[in-house]
C-alpha positions as CSV (number, residue, x, y, z in Angstrom):
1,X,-4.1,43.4,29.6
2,X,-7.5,44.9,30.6
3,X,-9.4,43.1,27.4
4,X,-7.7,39.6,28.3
5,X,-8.8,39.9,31.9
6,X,-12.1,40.8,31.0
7,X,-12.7,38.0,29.0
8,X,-11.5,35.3,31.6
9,X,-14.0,37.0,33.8
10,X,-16.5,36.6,31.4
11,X,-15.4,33.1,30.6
12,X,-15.7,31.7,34.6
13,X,-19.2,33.6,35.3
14,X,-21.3,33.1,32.2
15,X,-21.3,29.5,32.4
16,X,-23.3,29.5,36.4
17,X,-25.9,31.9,34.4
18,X,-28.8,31.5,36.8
19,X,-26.1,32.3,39.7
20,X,-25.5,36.1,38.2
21,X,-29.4,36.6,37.9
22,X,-30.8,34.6,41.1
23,X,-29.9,35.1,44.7
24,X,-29.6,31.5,46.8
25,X,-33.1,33.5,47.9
26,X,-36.0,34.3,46.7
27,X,-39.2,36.6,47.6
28,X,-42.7,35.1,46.5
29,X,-46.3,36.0,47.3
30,X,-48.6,34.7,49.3
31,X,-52.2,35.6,48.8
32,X,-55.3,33.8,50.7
33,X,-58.8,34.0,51.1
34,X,-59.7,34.7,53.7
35,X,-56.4,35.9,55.3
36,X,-54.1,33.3,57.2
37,X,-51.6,32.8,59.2
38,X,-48.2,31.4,57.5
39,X,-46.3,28.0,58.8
40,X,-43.5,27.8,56.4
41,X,-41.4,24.2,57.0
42,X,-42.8,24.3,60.7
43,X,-42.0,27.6,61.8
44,X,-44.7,30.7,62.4
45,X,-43.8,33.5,60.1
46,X,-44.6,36.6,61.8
47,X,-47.0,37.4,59.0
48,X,-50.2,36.6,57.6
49,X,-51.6,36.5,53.7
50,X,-51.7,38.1,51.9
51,X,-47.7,38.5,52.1
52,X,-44.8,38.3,50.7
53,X,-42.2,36.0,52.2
54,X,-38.9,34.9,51.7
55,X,-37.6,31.4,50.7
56,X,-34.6,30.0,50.1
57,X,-33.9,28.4,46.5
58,X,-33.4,24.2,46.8
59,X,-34.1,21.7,44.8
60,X,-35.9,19.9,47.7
61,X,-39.0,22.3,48.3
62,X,-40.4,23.8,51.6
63,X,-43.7,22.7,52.9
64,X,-46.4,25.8,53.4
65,X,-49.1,25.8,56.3
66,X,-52.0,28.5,56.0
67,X,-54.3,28.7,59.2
68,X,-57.5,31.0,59.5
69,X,-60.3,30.3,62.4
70,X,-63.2,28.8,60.9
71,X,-61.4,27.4,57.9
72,X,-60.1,23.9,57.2
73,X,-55.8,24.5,57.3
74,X,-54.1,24.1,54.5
75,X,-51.0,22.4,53.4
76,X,-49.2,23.4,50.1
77,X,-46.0,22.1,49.0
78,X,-43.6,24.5,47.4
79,X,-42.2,22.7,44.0
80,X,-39.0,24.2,42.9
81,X,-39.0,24.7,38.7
82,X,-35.9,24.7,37.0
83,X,-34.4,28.2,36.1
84,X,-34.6,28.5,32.3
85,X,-30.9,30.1,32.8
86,X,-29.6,26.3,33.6
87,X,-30.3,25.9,29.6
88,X,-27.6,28.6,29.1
89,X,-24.9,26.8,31.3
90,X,-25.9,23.8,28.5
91,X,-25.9,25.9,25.5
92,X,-22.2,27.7,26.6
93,X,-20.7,24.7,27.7
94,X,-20.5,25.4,31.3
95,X,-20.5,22.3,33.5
96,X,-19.2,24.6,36.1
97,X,-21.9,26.6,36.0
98,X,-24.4,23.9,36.7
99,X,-22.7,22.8,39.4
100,X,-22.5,26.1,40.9
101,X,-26.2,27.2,40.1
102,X,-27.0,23.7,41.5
103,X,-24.9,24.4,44.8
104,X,-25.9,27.8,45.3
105,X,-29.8,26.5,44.6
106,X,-29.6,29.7,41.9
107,X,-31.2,27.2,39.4
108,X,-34.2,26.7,41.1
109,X,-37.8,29.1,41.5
110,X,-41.3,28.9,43.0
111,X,-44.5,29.6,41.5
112,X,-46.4,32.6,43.5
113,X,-49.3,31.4,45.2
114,X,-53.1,31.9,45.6
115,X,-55.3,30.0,47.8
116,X,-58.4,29.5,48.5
117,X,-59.3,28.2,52.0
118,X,-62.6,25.7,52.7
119,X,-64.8,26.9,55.4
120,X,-65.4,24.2,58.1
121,X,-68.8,22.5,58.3
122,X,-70.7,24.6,60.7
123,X,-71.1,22.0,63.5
124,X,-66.7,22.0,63.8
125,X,-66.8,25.9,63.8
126,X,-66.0,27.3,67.5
């Protein structure tokens, strides 16, 4: 009974591979120079670089501000990358699993980040 169970477990979760090893979240850094303030998808994070910040996982991105006085702002775009755990889902057969790694945004990662930011021309500085 116990090996029969086992296996159907095993059957239902190893096909949404990326949802067993990714939370719907994720933590990435932020690192700036100089340091800035963070705008992540509008909002004031109560943070500056460098950080580390927390993100949800979606296929449709989340838009990054940095601000520091004296320095031009900076807008980044956060492109999600495909898991390379979606390829097991293809390689076991698991339709299921894609769509639950694609639901829970498991399937999805950002790249951690380092910026540069441009000084402003000298006759803009305050």
């Amino acid at each position: 009974m116990r090996p029969l169970l086992l296996s159907i477990l095993a059957a239902l979760a190893l096909p949404s591979c990326a949802s067993l090893f990714n939370s719907p979240n994720q933590f990435l850094s932020i690192n700036s120079t100089p340091p800035a303030s963070l705008i992540l998808d509008g909002k004031l994070l109560p943070m500056k670089s460098p950080a580390v910040i927390k993100v949800s996982r979606s296929k449709n991105g989340h838009m990054l501000r940095l601000e520091a006085p004296g320095y031009q702002p900076a807008e980044l775009f956060l492109i999600p990358r495909e898991s390379a755990y979606i390829y097991l889902n293809i390689l076991l057969g698991g339709i299921p699993g894609v769509i639950i790694d694609a639901s829970t945004g498991a399937m999805w990662y950002y790249d951690d980040l380092s910026f540069n930011l441009a000084p402003l021309p000298s006759k803009l500085k305050k």
